[in-house]
N, C-alpha and C positions, 0 to 999 in steps of 0.2 A: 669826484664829480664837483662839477664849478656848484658854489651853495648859492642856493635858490633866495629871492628874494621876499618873498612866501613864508607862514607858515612857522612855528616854534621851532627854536634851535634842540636839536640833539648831541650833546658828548659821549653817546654809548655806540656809534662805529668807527671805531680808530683803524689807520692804517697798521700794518704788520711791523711797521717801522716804531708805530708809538706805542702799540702791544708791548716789543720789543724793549720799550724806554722803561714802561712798568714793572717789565720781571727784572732787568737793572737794577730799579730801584728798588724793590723788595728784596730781590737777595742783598744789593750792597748792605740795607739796613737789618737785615739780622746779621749779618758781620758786623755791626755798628760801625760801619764803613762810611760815615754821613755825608763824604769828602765826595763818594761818587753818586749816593742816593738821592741828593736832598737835587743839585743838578738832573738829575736823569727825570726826578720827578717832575718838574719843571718845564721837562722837555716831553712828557708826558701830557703836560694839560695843555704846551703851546701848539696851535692850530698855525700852521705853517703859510696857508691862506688867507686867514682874518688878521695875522700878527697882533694874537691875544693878549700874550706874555711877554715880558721883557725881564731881566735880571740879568746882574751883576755879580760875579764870584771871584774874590780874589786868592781863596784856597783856603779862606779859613771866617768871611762872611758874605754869605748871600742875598743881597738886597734883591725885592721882585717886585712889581707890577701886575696886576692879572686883571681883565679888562670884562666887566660884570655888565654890559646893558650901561645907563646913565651915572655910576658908579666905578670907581677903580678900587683893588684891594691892593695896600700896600704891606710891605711887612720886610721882615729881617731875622734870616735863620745866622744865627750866631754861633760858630760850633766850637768855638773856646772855651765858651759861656756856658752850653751848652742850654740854648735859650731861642724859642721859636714866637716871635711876634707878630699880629698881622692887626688892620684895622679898617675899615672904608665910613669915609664920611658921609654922615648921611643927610645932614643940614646943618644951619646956621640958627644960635637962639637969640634971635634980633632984642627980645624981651620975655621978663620971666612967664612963664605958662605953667601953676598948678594943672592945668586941663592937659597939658602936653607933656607933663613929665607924669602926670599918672598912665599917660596911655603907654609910655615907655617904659613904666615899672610893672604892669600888667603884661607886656611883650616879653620881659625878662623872663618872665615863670614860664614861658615857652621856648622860648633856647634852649638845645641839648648842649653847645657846646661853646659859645660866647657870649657877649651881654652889651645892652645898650650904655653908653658912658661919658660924660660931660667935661669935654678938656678945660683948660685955663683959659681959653682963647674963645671959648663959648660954642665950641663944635659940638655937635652930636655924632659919635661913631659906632659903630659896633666893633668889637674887641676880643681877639685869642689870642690867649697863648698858653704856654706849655713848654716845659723841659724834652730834650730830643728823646729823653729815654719813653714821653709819652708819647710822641711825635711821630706814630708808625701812619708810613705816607697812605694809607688807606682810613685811618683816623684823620688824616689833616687833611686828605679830601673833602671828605664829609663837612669838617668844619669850617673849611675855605668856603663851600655848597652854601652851608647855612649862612655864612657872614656876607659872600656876596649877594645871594638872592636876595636876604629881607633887607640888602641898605640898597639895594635896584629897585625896589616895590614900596620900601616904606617912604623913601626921598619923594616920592610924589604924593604920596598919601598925605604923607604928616603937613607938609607945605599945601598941599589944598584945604586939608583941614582945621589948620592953624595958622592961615595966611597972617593972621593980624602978631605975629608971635617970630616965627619960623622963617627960614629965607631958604632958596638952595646952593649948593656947594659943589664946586666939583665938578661940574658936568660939559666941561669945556670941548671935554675931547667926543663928544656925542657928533655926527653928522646931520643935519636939519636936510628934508626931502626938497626938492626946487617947487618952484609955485607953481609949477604946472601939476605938479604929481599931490601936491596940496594939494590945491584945486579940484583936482578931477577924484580924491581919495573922498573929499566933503562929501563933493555933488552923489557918488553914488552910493554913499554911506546912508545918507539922507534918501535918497533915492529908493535903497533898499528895504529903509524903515517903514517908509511910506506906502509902499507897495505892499507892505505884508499887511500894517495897521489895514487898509483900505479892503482885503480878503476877509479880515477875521469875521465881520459880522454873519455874512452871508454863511459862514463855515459855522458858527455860533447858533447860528438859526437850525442850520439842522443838527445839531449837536453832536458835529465829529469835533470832536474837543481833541483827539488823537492827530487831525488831518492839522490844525489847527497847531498843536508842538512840533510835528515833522517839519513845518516852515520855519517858526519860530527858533527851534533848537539851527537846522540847516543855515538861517540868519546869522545867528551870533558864530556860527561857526566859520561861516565866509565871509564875515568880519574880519573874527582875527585870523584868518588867513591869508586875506586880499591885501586887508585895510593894513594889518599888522599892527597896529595903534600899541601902543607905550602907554605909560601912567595910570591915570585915575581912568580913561575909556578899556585898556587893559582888566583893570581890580573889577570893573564893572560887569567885563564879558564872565571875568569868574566866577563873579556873585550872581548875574542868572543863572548860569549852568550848576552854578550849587543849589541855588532854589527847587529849580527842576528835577535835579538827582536825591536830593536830601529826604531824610526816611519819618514821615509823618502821617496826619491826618486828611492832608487836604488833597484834596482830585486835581484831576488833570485840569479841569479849569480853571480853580482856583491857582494855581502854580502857573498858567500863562497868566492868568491876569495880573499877579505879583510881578512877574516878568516882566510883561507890556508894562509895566507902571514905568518899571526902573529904562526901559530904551525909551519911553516918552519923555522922561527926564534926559535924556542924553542927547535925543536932536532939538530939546526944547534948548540948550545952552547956548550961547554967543559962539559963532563960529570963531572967533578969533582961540576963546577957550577948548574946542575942539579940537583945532588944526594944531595947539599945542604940542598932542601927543602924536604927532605922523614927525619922527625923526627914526632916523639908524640908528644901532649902536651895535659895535661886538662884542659877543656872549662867548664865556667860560662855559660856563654849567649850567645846565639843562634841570627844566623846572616839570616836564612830566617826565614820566619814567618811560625806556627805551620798551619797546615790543617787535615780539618777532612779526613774520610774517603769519603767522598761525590767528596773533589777533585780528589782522586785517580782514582774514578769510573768514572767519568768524560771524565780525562786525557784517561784513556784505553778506553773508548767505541767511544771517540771521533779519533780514531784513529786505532784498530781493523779492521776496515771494510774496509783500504784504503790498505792493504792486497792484496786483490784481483788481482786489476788488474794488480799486479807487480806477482803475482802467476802466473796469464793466460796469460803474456805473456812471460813468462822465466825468470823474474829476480828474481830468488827465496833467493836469499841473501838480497835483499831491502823488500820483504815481509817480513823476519823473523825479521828485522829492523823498519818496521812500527809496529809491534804487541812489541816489545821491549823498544821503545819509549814510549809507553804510561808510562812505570815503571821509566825510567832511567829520562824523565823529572821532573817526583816528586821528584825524588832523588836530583835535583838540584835546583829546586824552593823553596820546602818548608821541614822544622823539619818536620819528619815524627816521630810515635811511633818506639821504636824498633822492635815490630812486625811488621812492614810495611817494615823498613829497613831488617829485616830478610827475606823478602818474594823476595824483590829486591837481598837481595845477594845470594838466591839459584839459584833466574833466572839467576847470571853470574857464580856462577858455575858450571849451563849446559852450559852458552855457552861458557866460557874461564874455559874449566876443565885444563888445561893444568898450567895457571897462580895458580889456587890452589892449586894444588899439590906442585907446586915448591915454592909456600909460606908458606906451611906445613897447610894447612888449612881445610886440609879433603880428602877423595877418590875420584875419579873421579867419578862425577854422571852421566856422557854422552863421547861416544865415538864416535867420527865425523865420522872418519873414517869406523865404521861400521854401524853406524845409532843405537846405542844399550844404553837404558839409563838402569842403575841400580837402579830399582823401588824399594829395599829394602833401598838403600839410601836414596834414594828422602825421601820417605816415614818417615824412623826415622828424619829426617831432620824438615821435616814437625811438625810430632810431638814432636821436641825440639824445635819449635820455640813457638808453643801453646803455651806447657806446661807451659816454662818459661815467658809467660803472662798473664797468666792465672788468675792472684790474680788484675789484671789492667782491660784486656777485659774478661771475663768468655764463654761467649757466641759463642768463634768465633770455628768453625771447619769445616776446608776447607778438600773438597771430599779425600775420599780415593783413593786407586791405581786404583781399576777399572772407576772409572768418572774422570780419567784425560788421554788422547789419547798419547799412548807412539810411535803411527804409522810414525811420523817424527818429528825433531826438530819444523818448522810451528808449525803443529797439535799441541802437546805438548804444546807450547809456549799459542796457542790461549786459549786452554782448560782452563789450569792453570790462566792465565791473566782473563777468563771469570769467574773463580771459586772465586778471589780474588774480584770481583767486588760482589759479592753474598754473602760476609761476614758479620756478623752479630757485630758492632764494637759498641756495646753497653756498656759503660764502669760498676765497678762494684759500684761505688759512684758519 
């Protein structure tokens, strides 16, 4: 399936081809075969449609590239030598910073399996390596995992937070989004924030502190779904959601009010500093962990029914917010297939038609204003999301037009969300 523009990357559903490349390279390498393994491996983590990976083998060294988010991991499997090196630059140290090499010698005691390191030329990188005989390709995954992710996350960090020190490095081969898609990413980023700030009181007053996180969480989550944002707006949506999740003393209102603090700080900054972080970039490895379809069903029925009582007693924008969440929390917990991510992003463009249009992203399938959804859209929608899964899950076909309730956004919402749980995600290998 063509990958969506939406939504965190996943490397946990490989075609049968790149399954294939895996069990290669595991058997070549307990043959200490390294000649066919350390290739095959390679061919294992390259993504044939993003063109992640690049390497060179001339039968006895293997140079590679692997393409991390703002970041490239390079390195050199030597097998004469019998010596595995990799490293990604993570910045530039313009001048010395006691402040910034303490924060980098505290990261160290958190690395399983490389470490942060200061070349001659004043780079900062993060650093593996290993002899082949440690080098079993399901270890150098892991540690490729760890080297690319934290120099994609800290390279903006450390440079935001050490502006007067730190420089960045490396990030040439990133895509910037066009101005228009700035633009219209700002306005309803802002847009979004605003809207919710503007509810809380009234919801405060009568102390649904609960009505009150189901917005607030569903926010940050169709942030980084929509908005997709990079960098420090990135580390930000983390750090609400870990506020929120995290196991303490303080109640639900105290933990949105921490929250609110931290997005009031984020649309209070200079849009220019904003719009920094709305760029592409292609990802190797995947920073939640893959789930079946079993969590999804879970996530929605565990949370469906809590509907109601926001229905029967007038708050009908927090019901259509509890049957919403069930989607928008997987979207931010775990890799999802691209069919999964495809089912999430029709749900937002019924309910933010407005964002997709002005992103060029399709017609509008739902119009608020008159309560009227366009069931031949939906529909072909539907069936391009199949289709183009088809060769992955075979099995899956969700209800047609008449078995989804087009009587209200709600309705609509429940039906679909119920239809998804009823899917058949049986894969075809």
């Amino acid at each position: 399936m063509t990958k969506l523009p939406f939504g965190r990357f996943s490397d946990g559903f490989k075609s049968k081809e790149k399954i294939d490349k895996w069990t290669e390279c595991d058997n070549a390498y307990a043959e200490k075969n390294y000649v066919v393994s350390y290739p095959a491996f390679m061919e294992y983590l390259k993504d044939d449609e993003l063109n992640n990976v690049n390497y060179t083998f001339d039968g006895k060294e293997l140079s590679f590239e692997i393409m991390q988010g703002s970041k490239v991991l390079r390195g050199l499997v030597d097998i004469p030598n019998k010596r595995i090196t990799a490293e990604a630059a993570v910045a530039k140290l313009d001048k010395k910073s006691i402040a910034a090499m303490r924060r980098l010698l505290e990261m160290n005691f958190k690395l399983n399996y490389s470490r942060f390191a200061l070349k001659d030329d004043d780079t900062i990188v993060i650093k593996y390596d290993s002899d082949l005989d440690g080098g079993h390709p399901r270890k150098l995954y892991y540690a490729f995992k760890e080297v690319a992710n934290r120099a994609d996350k800290q390279d903006d960090l450390l440079t935001s937070d050490f502006a007067n020190a730190l420089s960045i490095v490396d990030n040439s081969h990133i895509t910037h989004e066009t101005e228009v898609h700035k633009e219209t990413k700002y306005k309803y980023l802002i847009k979004w924030c605003n809207d919710f700030l503007a509810r809380v009181p009234a919801l405060e007053e009568k102390n649904l502190d609960g009505a009150v996180a189901y917005l607030l969480l569903n926010l940050i989550y169709k942030i980084d779904f929509l908005i997709n944002p990079e960098g420090k707006i990135m580390d930000d949506l983390e750090r609400m959601n870990s506020i929120y999740w995290k196991q303490g003393d303080a109640g639900t209102r105290e933990r949105n009010r921490e929250i609110i603090a931290i997005l009031k700080e984020i649309i209070a900054r200079d849009k220019a500093e904003i719009i920094k972080d709305f760029y592409h970039s292609v990802t190797t490895f995947a920073i939640a962990r893959p789930a079946n379809h079993n969590d999804v069903i879970s996530s929605i029925n565990g949370t469906n029914p809590n509907h109601e009582w926001y229905k029967n007693n007038g708050y009908m924008d927090i019901a259509i917010a509890t049957v919403e969440y069930g989607l928008s929390y997987c979207s931010f917990q775990y890799g999802l297939p691209e069919i999964t991510k495809g089912w999430i992003a029709l749900m937002y463009q019924i309910l933010e038609p407005d964002f997709f249009v002005e992103m060029g992203y399709g017609e509008k399938l739902y119009d608020p204003t008159t309560n009227q959804f366009n069931i031949p859209g939906i529909m072909a929608k539907i069936y391009q999301i199949q289709t183009e899964s088809y060769n992955y899950f075979p099995y899956i076909n969700l209800p047609g037009a008449g078995e989804l309730k087009y009587t209200s956004l709600l309705d609509f919402l429940l039906s679909y969300t119920t239809a998804i749980t009823n899917l058949n995600y049986q894969r075809a290998f």
